[in-house]
N, C-alpha and C positions, 0 to 999 in steps of 0.2 A: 197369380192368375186372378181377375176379376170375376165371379159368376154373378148370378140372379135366379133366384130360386120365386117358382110361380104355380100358377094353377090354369084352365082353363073351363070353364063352367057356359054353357050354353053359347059355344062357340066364342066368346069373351075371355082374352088371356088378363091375369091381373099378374104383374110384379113385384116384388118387396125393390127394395134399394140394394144395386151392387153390394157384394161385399168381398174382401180378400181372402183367397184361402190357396193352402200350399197344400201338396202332396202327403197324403197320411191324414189330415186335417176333416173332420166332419163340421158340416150348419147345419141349422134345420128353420125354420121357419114356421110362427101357426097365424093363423086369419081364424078370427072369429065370424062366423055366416049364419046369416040367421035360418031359422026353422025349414024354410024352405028350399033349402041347399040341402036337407036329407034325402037321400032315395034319390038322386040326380045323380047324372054321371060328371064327373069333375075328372081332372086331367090333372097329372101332377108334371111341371115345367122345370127345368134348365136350361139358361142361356149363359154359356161364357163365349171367351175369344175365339176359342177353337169351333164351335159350333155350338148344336143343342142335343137336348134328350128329351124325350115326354114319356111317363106310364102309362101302364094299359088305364083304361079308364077305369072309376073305381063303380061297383052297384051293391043294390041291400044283397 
């Protein structure tokens, strides 16, 4: 299965590059964001083939 691991940050989604993974299988992904990405809410994103997922949003 293809997925894509993202974020969404002031209603702006960002994605890394597909990558493959099987069943059992963990990724992770990090984004460096500068200072003022702290204390914002930010969205944690999945898109593969079957559909997606998003986190609750994250706060201080």
């Amino acid at each position: 299965m293809s997925a894509q691991l993202g974020y969404s940050r002031s209603g702006t989604a960002h994605y890394a590059n597909a990558v493959s993974i099987s069943a059992g299988q963990k990724k992770s992904q990090t984004w460096s964001l500068g200072a003022s990405a702290y204390c914002s809410s930010i969205i944690g994103l999945l898109k593969y083939s079957g559909g997606s997922y998003q986190t609750p949003a994250s706060h201080c």
